[in-house]
N, C-alpha and C positions, 0 to 999 in steps of 0.2 A: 681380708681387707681390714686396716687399719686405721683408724682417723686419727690422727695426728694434728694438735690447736698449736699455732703459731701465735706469733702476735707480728704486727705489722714488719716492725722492726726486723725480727728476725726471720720473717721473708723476704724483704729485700735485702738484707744481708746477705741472703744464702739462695737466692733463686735458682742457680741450677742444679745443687744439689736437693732441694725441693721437687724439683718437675723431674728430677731422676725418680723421686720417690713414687711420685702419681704415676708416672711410667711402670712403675713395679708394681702400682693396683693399691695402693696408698691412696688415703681422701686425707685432702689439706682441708682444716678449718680455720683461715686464720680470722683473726678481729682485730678492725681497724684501726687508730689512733682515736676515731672518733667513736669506738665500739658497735659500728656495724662489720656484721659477721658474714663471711664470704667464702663459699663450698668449693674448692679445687679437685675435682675428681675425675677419673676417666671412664671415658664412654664407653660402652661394651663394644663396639662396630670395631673399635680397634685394638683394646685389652686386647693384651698376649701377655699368656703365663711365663715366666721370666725360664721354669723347670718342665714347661711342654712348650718350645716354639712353634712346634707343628701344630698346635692347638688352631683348628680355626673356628673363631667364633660368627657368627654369619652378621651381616648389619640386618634389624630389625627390619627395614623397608622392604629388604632382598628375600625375607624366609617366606618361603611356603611350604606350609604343612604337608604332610603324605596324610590324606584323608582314609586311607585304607590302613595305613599302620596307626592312625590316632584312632580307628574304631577297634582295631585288633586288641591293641593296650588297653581301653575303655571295657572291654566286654571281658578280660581276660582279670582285672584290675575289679569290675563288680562282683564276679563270680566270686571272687576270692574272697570280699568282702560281706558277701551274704551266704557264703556257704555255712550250713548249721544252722540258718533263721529259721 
């Protein structure tokens, strides 16, 4: 992901070719005519990789963990890390 500073002007100049860009996982920062600064960026719940469309990325509110495979990963992930102490 990219951030990319605008400035007012050439955001409204060029809006849709801007919100293409956030679409592609681009962060807009532009700043204002009066120099407040303002984060244009996309939300993960709906990112999609432009080069995996089948990517699905789940919306935060929706995930639940597999509490059997995060202890699997945990115990498999310490062993490894304290093997040799």
């Amino acid at each position: 992901m990219n951030i990319i500073n605008l400035s007012q002007g050439e955001f409204q100049e060029n809006v849709p070719f801007s919100l293409r860009l956030v679409e592609k996982g681009n962060t807009l920062k532009v700043t204002t005519d009066n120099g407040i600064v303002c984060i244009i960026s996309p939300v993960a719940s709906v990112a999609q990789d432009p080069e995996a469309p089948d990517l699905n990325i789940p919306n935060p509110d929706e995930f639940v963990p597999d509490p059997v495979g995060t202890r699997t990963y945990v115990d498999a992930a310490l062993r490894e890390m304290t093997q040799g102490l």
